[in-house]
C-alpha positions in Angstrom: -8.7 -11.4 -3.9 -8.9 -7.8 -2.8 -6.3 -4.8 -3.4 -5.4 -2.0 -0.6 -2.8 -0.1 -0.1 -0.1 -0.4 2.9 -0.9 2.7 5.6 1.7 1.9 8.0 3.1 -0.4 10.6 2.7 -0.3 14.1 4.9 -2.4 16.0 4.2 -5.8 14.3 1.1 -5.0 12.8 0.4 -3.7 8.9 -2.4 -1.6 8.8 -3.8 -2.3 5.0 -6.1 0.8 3.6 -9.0 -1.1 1.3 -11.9 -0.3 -0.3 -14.2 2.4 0.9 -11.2 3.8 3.5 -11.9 0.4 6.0 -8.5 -0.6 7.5 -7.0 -4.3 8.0 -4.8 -5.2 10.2 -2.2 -8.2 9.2 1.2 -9.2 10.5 3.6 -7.8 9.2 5.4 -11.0 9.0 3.3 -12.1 6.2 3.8 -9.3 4.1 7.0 -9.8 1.5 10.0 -8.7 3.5 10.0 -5.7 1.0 7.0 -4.0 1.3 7.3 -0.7 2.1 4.2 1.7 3.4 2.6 2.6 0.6 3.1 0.1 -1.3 -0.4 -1.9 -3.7 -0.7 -4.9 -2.0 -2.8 -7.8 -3.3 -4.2 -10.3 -0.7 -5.8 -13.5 -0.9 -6.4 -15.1 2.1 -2.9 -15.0 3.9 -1.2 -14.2 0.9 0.0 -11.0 0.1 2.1 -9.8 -2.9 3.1 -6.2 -3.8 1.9 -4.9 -7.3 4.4 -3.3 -8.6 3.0 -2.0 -11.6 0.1 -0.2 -9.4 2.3 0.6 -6.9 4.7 2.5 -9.4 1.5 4.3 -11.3 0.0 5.6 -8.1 3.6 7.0 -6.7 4.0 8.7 -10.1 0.5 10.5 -10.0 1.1 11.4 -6.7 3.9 12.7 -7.7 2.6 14.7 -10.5 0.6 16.1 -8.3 2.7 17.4 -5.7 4.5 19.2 -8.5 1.3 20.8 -9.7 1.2 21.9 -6.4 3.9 23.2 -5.6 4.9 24.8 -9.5 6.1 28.3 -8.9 
């Protein structure tokens, strides 16, 4: 099982960010109908589920620091 990170779509294509910056390309119609770019994704051989718990920690870091950023 490996872990990446949902880039973007194009067209009917999910381009999956993974280890080391590589990209994968799935279709998007094996993804969960609710994943969203961005989104931790777990796959294992055509299955795919989002982590939410990783998803969740990674938006809230990022968002931490976009306000450090951004602090007046």
């Amino acid at each position: 099982m490996i872990k990446g990170v949902i880039d973007r779509f194009e067209d009917d294509i999910a381009v999956v960010e993974v280890e080391d910056g590589k990209t994968l390309h799935y279709p998007k119609h094996l993804l969960p109908s609710d994943a969203e770019v961005g989104d931790v994704i777990k796959i294992d051989g055509n299955h795919f589920t989002v982590d939410k718990d990783e998803t969740k920690k990674r938006r809230n870091e990022i968002d931490g620091l976009m306000n450090e950023l951004f602090e007046d």
